[in-house]
GUBADO-998967 format. One record per residue (C-alpha): residue number from 1; residue in one letter; x, y, z. Coordinates in steps of 0.1 Angstrom, whole numbers, always signed. Example, Ala and Ser with C-alpha at 12.3 -4.5 7.8 and 13.67 -1.06 7.14 Angstrom:
<node><num>1</num><residu>a</residu><c1>+123</c1><c2>-45</c2><c3>+78</c3></node>
<node><num>2</num><residu>s</residu><c1>+137</c1><c2>-11</c2><c3>+71</c3></node>
***
This chain:
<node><num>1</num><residu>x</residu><c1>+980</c1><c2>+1145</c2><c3>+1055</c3></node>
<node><num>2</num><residu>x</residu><c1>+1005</c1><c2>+1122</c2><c3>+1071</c3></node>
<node><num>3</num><residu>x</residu><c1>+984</c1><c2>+1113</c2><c3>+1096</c3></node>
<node><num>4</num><residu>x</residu><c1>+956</c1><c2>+1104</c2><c3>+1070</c3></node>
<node><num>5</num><residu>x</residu><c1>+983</c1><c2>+1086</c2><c3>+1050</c3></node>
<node><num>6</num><residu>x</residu><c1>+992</c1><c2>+1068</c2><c3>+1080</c3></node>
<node><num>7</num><residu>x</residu><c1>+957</c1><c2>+1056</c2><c3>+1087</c3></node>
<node><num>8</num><residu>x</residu><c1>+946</c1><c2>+1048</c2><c3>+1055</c3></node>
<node><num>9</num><residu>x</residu><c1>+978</c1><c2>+1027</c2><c3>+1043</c3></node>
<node><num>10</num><residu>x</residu><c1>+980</c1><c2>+1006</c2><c3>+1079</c3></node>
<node><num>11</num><residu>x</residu><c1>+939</c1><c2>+1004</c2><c3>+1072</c3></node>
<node><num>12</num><residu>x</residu><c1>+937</c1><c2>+991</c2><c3>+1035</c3></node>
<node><num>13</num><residu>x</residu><c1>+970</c1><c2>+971</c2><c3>+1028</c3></node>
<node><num>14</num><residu>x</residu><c1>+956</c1><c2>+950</c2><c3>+1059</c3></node>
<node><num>15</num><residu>x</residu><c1>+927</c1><c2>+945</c2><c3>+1042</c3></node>
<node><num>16</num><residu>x</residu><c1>+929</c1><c2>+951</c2><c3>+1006</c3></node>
<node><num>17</num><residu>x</residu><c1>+944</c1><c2>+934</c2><c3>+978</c3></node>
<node><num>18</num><residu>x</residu><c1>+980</c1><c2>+935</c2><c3>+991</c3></node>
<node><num>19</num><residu>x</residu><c1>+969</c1><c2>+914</c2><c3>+1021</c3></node>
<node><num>20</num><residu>x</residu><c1>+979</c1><c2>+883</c2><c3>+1008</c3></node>
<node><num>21</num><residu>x</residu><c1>+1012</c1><c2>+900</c2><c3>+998</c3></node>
<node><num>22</num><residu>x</residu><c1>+1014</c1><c2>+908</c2><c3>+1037</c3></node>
<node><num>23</num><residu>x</residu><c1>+1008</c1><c2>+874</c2><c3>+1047</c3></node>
<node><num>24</num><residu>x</residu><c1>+1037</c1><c2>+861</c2><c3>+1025</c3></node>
<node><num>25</num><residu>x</residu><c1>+1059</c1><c2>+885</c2><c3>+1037</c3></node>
<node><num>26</num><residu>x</residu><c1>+1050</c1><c2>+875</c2><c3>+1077</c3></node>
<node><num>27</num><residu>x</residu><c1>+1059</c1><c2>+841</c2><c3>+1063</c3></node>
<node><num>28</num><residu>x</residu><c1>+1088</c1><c2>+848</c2><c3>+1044</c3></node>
<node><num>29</num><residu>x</residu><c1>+1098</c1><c2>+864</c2><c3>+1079</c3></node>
<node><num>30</num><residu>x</residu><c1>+1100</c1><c2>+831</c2><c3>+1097</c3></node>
<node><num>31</num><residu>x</residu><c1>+1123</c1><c2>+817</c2><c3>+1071</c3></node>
<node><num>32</num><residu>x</residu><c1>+1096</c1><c2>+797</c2><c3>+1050</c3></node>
<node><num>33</num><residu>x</residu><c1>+1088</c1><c2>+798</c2><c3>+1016</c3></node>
<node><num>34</num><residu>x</residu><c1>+1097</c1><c2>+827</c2><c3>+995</c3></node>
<node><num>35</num><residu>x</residu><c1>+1070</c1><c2>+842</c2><c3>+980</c3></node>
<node><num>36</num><residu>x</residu><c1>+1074</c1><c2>+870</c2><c3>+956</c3></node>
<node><num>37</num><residu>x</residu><c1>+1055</c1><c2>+880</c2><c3>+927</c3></node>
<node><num>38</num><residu>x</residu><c1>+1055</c1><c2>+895</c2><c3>+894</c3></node>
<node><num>39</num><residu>x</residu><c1>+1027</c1><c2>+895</c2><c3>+880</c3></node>
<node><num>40</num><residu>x</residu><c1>+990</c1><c2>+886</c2><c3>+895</c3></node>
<node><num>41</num><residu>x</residu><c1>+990</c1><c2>+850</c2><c3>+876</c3></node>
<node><num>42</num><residu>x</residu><c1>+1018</c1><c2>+842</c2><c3>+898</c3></node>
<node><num>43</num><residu>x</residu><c1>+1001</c1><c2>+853</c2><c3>+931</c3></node>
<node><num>44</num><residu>x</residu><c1>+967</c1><c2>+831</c2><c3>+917</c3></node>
<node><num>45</num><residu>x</residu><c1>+990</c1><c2>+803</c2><c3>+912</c3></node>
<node><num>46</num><residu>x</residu><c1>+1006</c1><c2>+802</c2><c3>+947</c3></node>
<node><num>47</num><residu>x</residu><c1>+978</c1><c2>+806</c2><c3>+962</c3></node>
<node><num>48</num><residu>x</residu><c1>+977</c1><c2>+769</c2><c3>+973</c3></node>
<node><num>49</num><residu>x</residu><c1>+1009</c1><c2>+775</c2><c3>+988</c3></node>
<node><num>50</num><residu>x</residu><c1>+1006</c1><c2>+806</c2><c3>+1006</c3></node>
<node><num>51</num><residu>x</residu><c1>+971</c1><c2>+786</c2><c3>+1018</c3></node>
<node><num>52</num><residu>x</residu><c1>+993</c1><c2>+760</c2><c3>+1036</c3></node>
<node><num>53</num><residu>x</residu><c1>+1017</c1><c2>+783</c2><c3>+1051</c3></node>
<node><num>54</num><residu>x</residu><c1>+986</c1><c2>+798</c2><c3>+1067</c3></node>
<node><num>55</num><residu>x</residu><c1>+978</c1><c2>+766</c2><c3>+1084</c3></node>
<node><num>56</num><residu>x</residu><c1>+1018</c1><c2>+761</c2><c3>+1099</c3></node>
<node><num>57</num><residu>x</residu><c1>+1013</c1><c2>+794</c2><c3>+1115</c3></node>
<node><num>58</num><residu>x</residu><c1>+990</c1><c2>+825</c2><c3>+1134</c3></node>
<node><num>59</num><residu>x</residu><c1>+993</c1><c2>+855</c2><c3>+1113</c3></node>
<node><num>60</num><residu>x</residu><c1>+969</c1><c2>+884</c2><c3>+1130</c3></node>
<node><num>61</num><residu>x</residu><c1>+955</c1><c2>+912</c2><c3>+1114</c3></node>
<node><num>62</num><residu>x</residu><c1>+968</c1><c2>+951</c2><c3>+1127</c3></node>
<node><num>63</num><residu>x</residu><c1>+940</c1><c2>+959</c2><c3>+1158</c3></node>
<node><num>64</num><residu>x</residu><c1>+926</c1><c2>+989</c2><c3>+1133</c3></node>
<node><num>65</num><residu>x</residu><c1>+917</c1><c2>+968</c2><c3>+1103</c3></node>
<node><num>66</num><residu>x</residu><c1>+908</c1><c2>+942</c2><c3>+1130</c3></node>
<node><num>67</num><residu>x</residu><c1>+878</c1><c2>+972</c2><c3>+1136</c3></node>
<node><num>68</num><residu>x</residu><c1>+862</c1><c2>+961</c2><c3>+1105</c3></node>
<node><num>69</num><residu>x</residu><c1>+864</c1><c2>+928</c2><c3>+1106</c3></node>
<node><num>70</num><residu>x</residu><c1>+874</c1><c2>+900</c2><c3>+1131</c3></node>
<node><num>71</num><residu>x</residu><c1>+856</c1><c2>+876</c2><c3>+1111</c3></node>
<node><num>72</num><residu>x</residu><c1>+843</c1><c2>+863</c2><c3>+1078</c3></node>
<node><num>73</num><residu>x</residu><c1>+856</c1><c2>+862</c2><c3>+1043</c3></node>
<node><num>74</num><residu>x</residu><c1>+871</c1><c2>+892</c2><c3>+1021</c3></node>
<node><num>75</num><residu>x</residu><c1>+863</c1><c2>+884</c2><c3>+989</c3></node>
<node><num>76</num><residu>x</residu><c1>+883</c1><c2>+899</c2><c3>+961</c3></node>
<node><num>77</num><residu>x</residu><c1>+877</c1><c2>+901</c2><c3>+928</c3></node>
<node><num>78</num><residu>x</residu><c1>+902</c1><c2>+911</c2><c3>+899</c3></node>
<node><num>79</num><residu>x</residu><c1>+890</c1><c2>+919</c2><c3>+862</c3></node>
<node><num>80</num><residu>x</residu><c1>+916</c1><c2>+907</c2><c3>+841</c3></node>
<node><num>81</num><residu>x</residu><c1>+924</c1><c2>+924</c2><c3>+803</c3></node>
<node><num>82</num><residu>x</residu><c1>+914</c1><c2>+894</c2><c3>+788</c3></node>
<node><num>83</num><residu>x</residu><c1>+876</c1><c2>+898</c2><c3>+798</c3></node>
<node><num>84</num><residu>x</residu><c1>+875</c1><c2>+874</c2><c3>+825</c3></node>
<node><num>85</num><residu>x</residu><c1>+876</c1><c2>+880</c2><c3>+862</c3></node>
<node><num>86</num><residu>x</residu><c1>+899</c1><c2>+857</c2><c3>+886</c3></node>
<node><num>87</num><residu>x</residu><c1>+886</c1><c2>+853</c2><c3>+928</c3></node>
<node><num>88</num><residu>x</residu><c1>+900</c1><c2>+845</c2><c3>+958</c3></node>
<node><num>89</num><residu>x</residu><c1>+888</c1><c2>+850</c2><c3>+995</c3></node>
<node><num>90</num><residu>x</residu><c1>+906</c1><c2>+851</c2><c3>+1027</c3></node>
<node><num>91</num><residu>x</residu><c1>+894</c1><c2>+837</c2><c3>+1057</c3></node>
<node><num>92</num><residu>x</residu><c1>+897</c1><c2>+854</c2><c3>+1094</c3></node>
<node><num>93</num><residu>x</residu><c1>+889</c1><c2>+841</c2><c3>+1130</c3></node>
<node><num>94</num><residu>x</residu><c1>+894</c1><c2>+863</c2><c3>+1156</c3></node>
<node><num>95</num><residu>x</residu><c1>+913</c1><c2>+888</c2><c3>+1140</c3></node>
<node><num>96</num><residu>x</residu><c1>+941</c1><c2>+859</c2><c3>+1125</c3></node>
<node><num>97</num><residu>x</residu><c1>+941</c1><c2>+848</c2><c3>+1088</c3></node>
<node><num>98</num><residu>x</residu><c1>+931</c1><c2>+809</c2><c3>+1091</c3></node>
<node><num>99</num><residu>x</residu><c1>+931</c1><c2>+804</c2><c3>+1054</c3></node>
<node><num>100</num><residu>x</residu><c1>+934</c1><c2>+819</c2><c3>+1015</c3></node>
<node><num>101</num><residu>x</residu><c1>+909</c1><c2>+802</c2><c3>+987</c3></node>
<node><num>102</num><residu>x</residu><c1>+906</c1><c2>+805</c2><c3>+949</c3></node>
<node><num>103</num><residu>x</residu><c1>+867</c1><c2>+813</c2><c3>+943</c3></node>
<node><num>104</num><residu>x</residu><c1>+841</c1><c2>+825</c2><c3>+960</c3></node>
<node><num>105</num><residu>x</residu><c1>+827</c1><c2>+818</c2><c3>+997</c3></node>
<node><num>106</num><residu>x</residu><c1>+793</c1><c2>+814</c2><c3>+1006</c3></node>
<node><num>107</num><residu>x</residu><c1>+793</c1><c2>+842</c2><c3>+1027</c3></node>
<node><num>108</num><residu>x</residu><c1>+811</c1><c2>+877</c2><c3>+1022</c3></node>
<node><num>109</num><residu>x</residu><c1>+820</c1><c2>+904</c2><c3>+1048</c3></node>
<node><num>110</num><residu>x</residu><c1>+835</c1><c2>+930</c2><c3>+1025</c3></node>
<node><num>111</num><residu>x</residu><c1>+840</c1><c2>+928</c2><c3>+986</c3></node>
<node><num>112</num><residu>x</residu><c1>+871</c1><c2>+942</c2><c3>+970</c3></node>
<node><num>113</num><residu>x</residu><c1>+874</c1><c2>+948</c2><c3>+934</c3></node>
<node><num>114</num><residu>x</residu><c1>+900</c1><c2>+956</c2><c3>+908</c3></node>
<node><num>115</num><residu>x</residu><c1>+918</c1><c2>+948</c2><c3>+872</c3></node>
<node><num>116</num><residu>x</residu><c1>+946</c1><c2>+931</c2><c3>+865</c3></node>
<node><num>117</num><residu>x</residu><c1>+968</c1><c2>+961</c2><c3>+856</c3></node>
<node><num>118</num><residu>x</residu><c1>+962</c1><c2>+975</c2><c3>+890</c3></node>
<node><num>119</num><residu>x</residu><c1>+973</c1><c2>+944</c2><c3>+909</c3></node>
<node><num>120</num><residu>x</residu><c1>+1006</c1><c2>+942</c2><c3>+887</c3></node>
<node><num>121</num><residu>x</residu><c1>+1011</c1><c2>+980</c2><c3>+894</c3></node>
<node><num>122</num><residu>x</residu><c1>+1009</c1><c2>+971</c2><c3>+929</c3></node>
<node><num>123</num><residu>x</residu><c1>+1031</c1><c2>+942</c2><c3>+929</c3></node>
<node><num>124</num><residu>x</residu><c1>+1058</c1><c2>+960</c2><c3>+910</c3></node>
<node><num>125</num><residu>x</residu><c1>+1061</c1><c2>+987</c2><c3>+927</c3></node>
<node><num>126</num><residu>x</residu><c1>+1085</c1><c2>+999</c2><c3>+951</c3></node>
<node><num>127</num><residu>x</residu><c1>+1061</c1><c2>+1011</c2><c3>+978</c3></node>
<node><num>128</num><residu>x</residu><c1>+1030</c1><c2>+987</c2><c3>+977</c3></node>
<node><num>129</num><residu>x</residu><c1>+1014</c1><c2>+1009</c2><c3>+1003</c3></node>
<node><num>130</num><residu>x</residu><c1>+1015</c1><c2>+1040</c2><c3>+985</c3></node>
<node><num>131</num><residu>x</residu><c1>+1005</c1><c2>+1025</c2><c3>+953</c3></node>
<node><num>132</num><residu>x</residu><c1>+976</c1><c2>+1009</c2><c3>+965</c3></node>
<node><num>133</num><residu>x</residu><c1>+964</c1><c2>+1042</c2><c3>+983</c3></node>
<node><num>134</num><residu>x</residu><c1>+966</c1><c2>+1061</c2><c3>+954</c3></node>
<node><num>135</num><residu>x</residu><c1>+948</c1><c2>+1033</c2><c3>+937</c3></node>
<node><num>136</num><residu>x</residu><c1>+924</c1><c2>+1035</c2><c3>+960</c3></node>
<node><num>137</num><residu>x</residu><c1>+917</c1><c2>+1073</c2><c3>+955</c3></node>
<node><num>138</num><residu>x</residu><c1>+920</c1><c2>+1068</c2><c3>+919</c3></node>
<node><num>139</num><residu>x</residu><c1>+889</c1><c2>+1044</c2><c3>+921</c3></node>
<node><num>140</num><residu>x</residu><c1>+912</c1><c2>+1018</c2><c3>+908</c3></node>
<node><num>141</num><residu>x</residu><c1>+901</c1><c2>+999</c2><c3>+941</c3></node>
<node><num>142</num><residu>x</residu><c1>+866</c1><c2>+998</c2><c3>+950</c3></node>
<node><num>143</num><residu>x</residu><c1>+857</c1><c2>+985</c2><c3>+988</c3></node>
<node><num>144</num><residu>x</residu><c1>+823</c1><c2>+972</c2><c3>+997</c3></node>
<node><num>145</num><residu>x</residu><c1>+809</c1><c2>+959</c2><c3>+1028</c3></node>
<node><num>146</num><residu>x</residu><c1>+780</c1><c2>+936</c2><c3>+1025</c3></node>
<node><num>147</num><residu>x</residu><c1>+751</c1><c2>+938</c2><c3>+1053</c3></node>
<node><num>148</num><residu>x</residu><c1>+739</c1><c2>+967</c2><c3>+1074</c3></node>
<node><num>149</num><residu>x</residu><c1>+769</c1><c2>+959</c2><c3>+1107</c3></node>
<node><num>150</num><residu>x</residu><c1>+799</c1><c2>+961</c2><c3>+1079</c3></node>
<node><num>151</num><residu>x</residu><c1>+783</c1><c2>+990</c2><c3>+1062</c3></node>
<node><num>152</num><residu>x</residu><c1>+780</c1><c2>+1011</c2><c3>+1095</c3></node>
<node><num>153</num><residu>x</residu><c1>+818</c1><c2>+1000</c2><c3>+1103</c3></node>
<node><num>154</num><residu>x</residu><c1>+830</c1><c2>+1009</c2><c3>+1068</c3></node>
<node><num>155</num><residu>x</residu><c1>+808</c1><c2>+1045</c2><c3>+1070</c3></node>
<node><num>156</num><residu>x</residu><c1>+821</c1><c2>+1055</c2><c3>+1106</c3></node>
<node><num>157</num><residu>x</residu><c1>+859</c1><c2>+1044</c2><c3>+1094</c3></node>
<node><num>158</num><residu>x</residu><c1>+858</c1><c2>+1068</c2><c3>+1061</c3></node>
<node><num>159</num><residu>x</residu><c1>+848</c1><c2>+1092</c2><c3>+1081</c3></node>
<node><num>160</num><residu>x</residu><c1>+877</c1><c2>+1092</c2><c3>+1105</c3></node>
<node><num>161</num><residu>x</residu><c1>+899</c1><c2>+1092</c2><c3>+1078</c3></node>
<node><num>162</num><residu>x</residu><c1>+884</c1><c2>+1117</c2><c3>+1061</c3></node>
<node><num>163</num><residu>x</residu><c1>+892</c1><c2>+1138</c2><c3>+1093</c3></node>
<node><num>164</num><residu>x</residu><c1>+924</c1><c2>+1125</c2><c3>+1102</c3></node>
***
């Protein structure tokens, strides 16, 4: 179970919602901008910010989400509790986040969706990693790839975990 733990957290908080969490803190680590959050508005609203960070630095991806995707766009969309739904995408070039975007890009490797509640569970909690793979199990986050490659990467990876 650790094992499977240990796979599936250093798998999906690379590439799931908390991945722009992950990039603030590798740039909080270098002594710029602090950027903590409490709620998802927050993180929508410094998402300019965090964007421009990205550009002043080379943040890489860990080598096994880099095994889904080196590059392309992970778009992510959140339901929020008043009806609406709120995007963003981020960007990667050889396995290094070159940019995070409000919206929707023209073309999608994987899809991530979620609500609102689920994102500020995330956020506030203690662990982040633990919350978002129990999340995850719960259904609370749904992971897509789009096109035949991405699906076969995405099969093959649930499967190791599955037997990790």
């Amino acid at each position: 179970m650790a094992m499977k733990k240990e796979i599936v957290i250093t798998l999906f908080i690379s590439i799931l919602l908390i991945l722009p969490v992950f990039v603030a803190e590798e740039i909080n680590s270098t002594g710029s901008t602090d950027f903590t959050y409490t709620s998802v508005d927050e993180f929508f609203n410094d998402i300019p910010a965090i964007n421009e960070e990205l550009q002043l630095q080379e943040v890489f991806i860990p080598d096994s989400a880099g095994y889904l995707i080196k590059n392309g766009n992970i778009f992510v969309a959140v339901a929020m509790s008043d009806g609406s739904t709120r995007e963003f995408y981020i960007t990667l070039e050889d396995k290094r986040l070159i940019g995070i975007s409000t919206g929707k890009p023209e073309e999608i490797e994987y899809t991530i969706s979620t609500s609102e509640d689920t994102c500020n569970e995330i956020i506030s909690s203690e662990n982040p990693a633990d919350a978002i793979l129990s999340n995850y199990d719960n259904g609370n986050i749904k992971l897509k790839a789009v096109g035949i490659g991405n699906k076969i990467k995405l099969f093959f990876a649930k499967i190791f975990i599955g037997f990790s």
